[in-house]
N, C-alpha and C positions, 0 to 999 in steps of 0.2 A: 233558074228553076231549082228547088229545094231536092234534097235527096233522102232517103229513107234505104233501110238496111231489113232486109228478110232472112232470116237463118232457116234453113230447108234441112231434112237429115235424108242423108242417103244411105238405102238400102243396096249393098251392090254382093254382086254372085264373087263366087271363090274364088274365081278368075279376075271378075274388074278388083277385086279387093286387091289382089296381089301386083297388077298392075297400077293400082293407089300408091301402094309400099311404094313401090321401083320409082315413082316419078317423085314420091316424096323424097325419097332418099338422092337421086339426081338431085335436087334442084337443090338439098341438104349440102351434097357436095358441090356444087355448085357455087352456093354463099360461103364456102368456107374455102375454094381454091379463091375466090375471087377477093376474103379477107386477107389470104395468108399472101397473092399478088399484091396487094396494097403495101404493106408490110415490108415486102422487101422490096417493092421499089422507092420508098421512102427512105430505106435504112443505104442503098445505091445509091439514089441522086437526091435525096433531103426535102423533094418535091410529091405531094399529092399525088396520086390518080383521080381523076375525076371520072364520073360517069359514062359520059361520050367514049371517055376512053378505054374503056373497060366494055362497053356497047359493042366497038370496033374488034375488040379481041376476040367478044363472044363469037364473031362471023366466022373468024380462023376458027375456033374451038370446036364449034359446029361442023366445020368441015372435015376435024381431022377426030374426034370424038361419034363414034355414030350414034351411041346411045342418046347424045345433049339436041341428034342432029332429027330423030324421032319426037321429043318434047317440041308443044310449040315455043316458038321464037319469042312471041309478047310474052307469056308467059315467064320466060328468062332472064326478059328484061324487067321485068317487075321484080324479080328476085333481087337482080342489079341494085333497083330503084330502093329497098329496103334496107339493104347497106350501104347505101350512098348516104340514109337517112338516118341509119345509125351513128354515121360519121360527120353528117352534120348536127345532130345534136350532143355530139361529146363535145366537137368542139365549140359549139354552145354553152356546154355546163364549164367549162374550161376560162372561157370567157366572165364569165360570171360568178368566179369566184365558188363551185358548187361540187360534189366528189364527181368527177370525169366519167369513171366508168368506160373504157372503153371497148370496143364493139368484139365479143367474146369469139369463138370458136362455136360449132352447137352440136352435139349428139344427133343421131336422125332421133333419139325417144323423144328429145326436146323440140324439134324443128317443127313449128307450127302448122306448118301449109303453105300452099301457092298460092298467086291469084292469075288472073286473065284481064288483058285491059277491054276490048271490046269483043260485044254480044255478036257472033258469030264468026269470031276467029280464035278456032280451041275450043269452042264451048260453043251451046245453043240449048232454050229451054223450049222443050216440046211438049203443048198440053196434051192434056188426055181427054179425048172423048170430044175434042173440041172446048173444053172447058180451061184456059190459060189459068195456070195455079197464082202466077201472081199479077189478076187483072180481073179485076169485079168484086163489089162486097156480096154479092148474091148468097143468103149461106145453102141454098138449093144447089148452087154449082160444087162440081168436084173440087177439094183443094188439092188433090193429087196430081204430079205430074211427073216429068223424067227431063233429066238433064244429060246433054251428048255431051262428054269430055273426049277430046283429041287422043287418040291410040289407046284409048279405055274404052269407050262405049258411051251405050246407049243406060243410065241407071236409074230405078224409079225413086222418086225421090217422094219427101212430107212438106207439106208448111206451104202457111197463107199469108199474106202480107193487108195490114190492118187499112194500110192506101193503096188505092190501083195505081199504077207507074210503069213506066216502060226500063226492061231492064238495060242495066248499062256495063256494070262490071261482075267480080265473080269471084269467089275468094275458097278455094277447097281446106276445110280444115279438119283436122285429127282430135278428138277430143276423147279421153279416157277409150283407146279403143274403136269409136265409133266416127262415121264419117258425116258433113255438115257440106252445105255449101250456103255460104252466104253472099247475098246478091245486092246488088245497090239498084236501086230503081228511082228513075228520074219521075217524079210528080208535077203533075201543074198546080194544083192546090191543095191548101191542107186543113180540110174544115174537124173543127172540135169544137163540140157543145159548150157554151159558158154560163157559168154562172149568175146570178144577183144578190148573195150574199156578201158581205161584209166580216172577213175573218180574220187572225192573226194566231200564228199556230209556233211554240217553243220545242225543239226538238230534247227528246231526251232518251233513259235508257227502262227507267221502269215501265215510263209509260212512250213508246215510242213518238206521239203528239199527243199537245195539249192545247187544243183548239178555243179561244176565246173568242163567241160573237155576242150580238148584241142582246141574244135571250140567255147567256149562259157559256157554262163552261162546259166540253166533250172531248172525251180520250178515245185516241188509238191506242192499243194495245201492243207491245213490245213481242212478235211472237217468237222470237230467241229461235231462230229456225236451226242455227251452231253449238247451243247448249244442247239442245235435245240431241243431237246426235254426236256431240263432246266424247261419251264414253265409249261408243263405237268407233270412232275417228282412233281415241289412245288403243283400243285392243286391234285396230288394223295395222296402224304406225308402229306398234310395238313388233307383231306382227312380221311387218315388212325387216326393220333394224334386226330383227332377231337371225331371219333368213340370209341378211347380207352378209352379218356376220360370220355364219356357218359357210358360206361361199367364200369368202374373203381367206377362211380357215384352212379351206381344204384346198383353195388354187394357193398360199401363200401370195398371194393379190390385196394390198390393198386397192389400188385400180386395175379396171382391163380383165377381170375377172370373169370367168361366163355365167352367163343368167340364165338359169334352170329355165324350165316352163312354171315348176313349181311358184318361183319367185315372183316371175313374170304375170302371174294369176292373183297373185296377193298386191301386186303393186296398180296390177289393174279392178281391183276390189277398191283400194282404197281411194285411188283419180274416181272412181265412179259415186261413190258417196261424198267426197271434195266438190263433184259436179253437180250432183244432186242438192246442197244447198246452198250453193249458188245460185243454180234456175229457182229457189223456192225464196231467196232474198230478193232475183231481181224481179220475180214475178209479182212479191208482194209489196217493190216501191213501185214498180206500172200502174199496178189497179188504185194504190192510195194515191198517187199523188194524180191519175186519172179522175178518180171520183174527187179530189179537193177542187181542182179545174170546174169540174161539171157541174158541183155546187157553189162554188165561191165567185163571183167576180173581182173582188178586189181581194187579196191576201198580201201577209208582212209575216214576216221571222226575222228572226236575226243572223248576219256574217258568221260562219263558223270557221275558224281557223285550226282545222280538223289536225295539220300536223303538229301545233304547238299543245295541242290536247293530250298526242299520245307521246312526246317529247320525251317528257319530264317523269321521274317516278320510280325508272327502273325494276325490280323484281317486285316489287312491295306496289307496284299497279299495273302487272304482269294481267292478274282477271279482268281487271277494267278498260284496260286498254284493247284487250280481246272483245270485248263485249262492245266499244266505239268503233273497231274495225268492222265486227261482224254486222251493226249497222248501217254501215255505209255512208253518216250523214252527208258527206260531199254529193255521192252520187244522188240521193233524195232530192238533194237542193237542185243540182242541176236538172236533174226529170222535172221536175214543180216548176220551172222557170222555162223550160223550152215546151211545155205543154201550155204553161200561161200566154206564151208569145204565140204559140198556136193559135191560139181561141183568140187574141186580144183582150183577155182580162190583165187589169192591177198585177202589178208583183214588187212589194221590196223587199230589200234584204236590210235593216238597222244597220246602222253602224256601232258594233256592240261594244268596244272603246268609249265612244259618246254618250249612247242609250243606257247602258249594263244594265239589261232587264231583269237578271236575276239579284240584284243588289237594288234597285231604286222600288219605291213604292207604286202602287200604280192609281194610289189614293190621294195622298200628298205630293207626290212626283217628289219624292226629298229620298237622298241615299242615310243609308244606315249610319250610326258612329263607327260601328264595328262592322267590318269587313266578315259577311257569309263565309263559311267553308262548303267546300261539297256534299260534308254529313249535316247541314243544315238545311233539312226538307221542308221546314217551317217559318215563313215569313211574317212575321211580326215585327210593327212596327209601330214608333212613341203615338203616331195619329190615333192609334187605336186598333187598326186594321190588322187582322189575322187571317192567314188563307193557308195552303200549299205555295210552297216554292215554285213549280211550274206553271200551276195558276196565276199566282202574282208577275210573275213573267210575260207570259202571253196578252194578260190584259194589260199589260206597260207596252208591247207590240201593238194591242189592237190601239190603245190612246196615239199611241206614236204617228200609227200610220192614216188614223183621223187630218191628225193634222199636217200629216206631208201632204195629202191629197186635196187640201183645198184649193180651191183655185185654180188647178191643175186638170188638163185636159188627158185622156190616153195618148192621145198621141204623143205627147213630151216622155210620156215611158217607150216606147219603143219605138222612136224617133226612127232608129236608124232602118226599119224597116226589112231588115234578113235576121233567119233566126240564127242564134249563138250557138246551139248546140246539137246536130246536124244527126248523128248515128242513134238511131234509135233503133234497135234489133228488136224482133219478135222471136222468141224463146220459140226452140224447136222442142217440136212435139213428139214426146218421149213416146218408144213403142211399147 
């Protein structure tokens, strides 16, 4: 059965808040006795720790620790479970010839959250009023409800989940200040409306897409959600630097210094507008690549090879490269494709090495003499043909994917029948 992700925000009193802190900061020191164990049993006998075994220790720990012995148990092991997984994907990247990176130390300001493995041990969600917040589209039912956390409470909580699903796991997390719990819910099925359109859409920055069908050409609009708030981001960043400094000054600290409240408030200014256009980036790839689903049946783009994009360039594509982060095209693509496998409509991705849509014609199918640069917005070509550059793109997607699709049944697209891309959150609903 398929799995979906609810992010809920909790409201908790000044009491559950502070016992939030306490269990974040346990479990904080926690991953960090249990990195700094790893560490030096490796540097003693040249041998790993493994999970299990570290599992085993946590039982002494708990015995002789009472605060670790208060926190639930799963809960602990799940913290385990995160650096066991940090430690096998270094030596993953190690493998594969890639920068290592190995599994840090963490601050509690950096330490993310915990989670819970299963629904009623440490945690339970209790509807309100009778009305399960995350189980019914009804939009007449309450979506409020309250979640029981182990030696915290009982806290009301926000948020609705777009599928009813039974929940299964449970993720508490800190975000600029405020508290979240995100829950995974087991579904039996996943219906999304599809399409009968015919389209092929080129990603870009002016125009966020450039939709090609068979009546025409239609743009998304780029809504620079980063830019608009560009010069507020440098006067809080400045801001913050300015304050550290002045602290760094007066403790003769460059680290280990203490953090006013003043500081503390400027830094938690600036994570909250950080946060704030995030939620308004990923809200605005959900509903477009939602609505491309709802009306397209068959869709085509092209592979984007997003980190050979911002690679190259250095200072002199410092703006531009901001500008392809701050659009996310990976994450787009992946939404457009596990909403496509939802529904059962069409989806390819060109292979844009083979295709190059934005260099071949889409009249002639013939490539240029001369190789496009990026400042060439205008596709003109010997056939006669003159268009926009993302236009002449898209419709070299839409021809392409004409013809991959002949002959060709859905089911050869999503043969394998499980979707590929699993966590889909619902954006919690600011107060």
């Amino acid at each position: 059965m398929p799995y979906r992700k609810v992010t809920c925000r909790l409201y908790p009193n000044q009491d559950q808040a502070e016992k939030l802190g306490e269990t974040l900061g346990l479990h904080c020191r926690l991953y960090n006795t249990a990195l700094e164990e790893r560490i030096r049993f490796y540097r003693e006998t040249g041998k790993s720790l493994t999970y299990v075994a570290q599992a085993k220790v946590l039982t002494q720990w708990r015995k002789q620790v009472p605060a670790l012995a208060k926190v639930n148990a799963q809960s602990e092991q799940v913290t385990l479970t995160r650096l066991d997984l940090a430690f096998k994907a270094f030596f993953r990247r190690v493998k594969s010839g890639e920068t290592p990176g190995f599994p840090r130390f963490k601050s509690e300001r950096r330490y993310p959250g915990w989670g819970y493995k299963t629904h009623g041990d440490g945690w339970k969600l209790h509807p309100l009023q009778g009305a399960n917040p995350l189980q019914g589209t009804n939009p007449t039912e309450k979506a409020h409800g309250r979640i029981y956390l182990q030696h915290i409470g009982t806290i009301p909580m926000r948020g609705k989940a777009r599928q009813p699903g039974v929940p299964v796991t449970c993720e508490i997390l800190r975000k600029a200040g405020k508290w979240y719990a995100s829950v995974t819910l087991e579904v039996e099925t996943i219906q999304r409306e599809r399409g009968t359109e015919m389209a092929a859409f080129d990603w870009g920055l002016t125009d966020f897409l450039t939709i090609a069908t068979a009546n025409g050409v239609e743009t998304v609009s780029n809504p620079r959600h980063l830019r608009h708030q560009l010069a507020e981001l440098k006067r809080l960043g400045q801001e913050v630097s300015r304050k550290i400094r002045y602290a760094q000054t007066s403790s003769g600290k460059k680290k280990g210094f203490n953090v006013s409240g003043n500081l503390r408030r400027a830094i938690q200014h600036l994570a909250r507008l950080q946060a704030k256009v995030a939620r308004q980036r990923k809200d605005f790839m959900h509903q477009t690549s939602a609505w491309l689903i709802k009306r397209f049946g068959a869709l085509a783009t092209e592979a984007l090879a997003v980190k050979q994009m911002v690679k190259q360039g250095g200072v002199h594509k410092k703006g531009l490269n901001r500008e392809i982060h701050a659009a996310a095209p990976a994450t787009f693509l992946a939404m457009t494709r596990t909403k496509a496998e939802e529904a059962g409509s069409w989806y390819e991705e060109a292979p844009t090495r083979q295709i190059k849509p934005t260099q071949r014609c889409h009249g002639c199918w013939e490539l240029p003499g001369k190789k496009k640069t990026l400042s060439d917005r205008i596709h003109q070509c010997d056939c006669g043909l003159c268009c926009g550059r993302d236009e002449n793109a898209a419709k070299v997607l839409l021809r392409w994917l004409e013809a991959s699709l002949a002959g060709r049944e859905p089911s050869d697209v999503w043969s394998s029948g499980s979707l590929t891309a699993l966590k889909h959150e619902t954006n919690p609903i600011a107060a």
